[in-house]
C-alpha positions as CSV (number, residue, x, y, z in Angstrom):
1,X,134.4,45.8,61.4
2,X,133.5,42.6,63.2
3,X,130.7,42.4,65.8
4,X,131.5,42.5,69.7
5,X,134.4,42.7,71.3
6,X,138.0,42.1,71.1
7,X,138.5,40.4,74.0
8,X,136.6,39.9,77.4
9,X,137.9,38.6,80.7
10,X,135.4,37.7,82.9
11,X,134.4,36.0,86.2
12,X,137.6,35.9,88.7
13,X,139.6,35.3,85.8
14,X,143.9,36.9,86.4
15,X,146.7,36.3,83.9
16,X,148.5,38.2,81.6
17,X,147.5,40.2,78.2
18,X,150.6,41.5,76.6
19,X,151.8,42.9,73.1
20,X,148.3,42.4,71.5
21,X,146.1,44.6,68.9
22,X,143.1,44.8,69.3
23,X,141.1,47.0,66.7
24,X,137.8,47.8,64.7
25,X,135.7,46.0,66.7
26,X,132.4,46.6,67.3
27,X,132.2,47.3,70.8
28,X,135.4,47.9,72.9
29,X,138.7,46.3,72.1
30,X,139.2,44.8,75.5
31,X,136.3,44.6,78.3
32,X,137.2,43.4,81.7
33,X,133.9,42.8,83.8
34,X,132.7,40.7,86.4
35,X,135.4,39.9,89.6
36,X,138.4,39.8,86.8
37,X,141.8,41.1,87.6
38,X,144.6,40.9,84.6
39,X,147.4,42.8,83.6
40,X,146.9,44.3,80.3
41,X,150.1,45.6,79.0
42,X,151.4,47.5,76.0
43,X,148.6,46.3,73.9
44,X,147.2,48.5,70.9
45,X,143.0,49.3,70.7
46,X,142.3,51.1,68.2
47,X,139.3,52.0,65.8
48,X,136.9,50.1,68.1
49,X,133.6,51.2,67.6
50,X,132.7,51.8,71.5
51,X,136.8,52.1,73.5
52,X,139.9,50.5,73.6
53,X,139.7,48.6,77.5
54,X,136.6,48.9,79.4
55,X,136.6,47.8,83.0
56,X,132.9,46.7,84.2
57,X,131.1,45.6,87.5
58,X,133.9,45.3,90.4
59,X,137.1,44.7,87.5
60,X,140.5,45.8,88.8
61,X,143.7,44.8,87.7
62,X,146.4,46.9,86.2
63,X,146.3,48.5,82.6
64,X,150.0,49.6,81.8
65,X,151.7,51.2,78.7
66,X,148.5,50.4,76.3
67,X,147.7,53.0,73.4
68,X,144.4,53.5,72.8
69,X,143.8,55.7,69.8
70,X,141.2,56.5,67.2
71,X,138.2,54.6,69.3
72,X,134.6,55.3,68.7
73,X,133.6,57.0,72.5
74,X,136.6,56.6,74.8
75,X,140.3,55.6,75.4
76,X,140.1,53.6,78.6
77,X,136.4,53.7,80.5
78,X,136.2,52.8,84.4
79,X,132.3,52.2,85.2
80,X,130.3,51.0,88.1
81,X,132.5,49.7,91.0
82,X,135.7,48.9,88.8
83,X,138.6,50.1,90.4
84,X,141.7,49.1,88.1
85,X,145.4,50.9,88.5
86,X,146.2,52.7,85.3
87,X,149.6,53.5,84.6
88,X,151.4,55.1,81.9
């Protein structure tokens, strides 16, 4: 298991995070945070030692068709003032 995270997007940063797998991590397998906004789609987190995708601080963006299995605490965690669409 490697230390940290996956992947984080961060600041205002947008774009596009498709058909990736993210796993045994040692925190989450993707962590949006500050003002970000992507589009996380039909990625695999799994066997993370924290989650799959975490959205921090005011995150948004969309996370559709991801399956996050097998993770340490959660599946996909909304905290603070996030407010990201989840979809299917």
């Amino acid at each position: 298991m490697t230390v940290g995270h996956g992947l984080v997007i961060s600041g205002g940063a947008r774009g596009l995070v498709q058909g990736c797998t993210f796993s045994r991590n040692g925190g989450q397998g993707l962590r949006v945070t500050d003002q970000a906004r992507p589009i996380l789609e039909g990625n695999e987190c799994s066997e993370n030692a924290l989650g799959g995708i975490a959205y921090c601080d005011t995150a948004a963006g969309t996370a559709r068709k991801n399956v996050c299995q097998k993770n340490g605490r959660h599946g996909i965690y909304v905290d603070d003032q996030a407010q990201p669409i989840l979809e299917g």
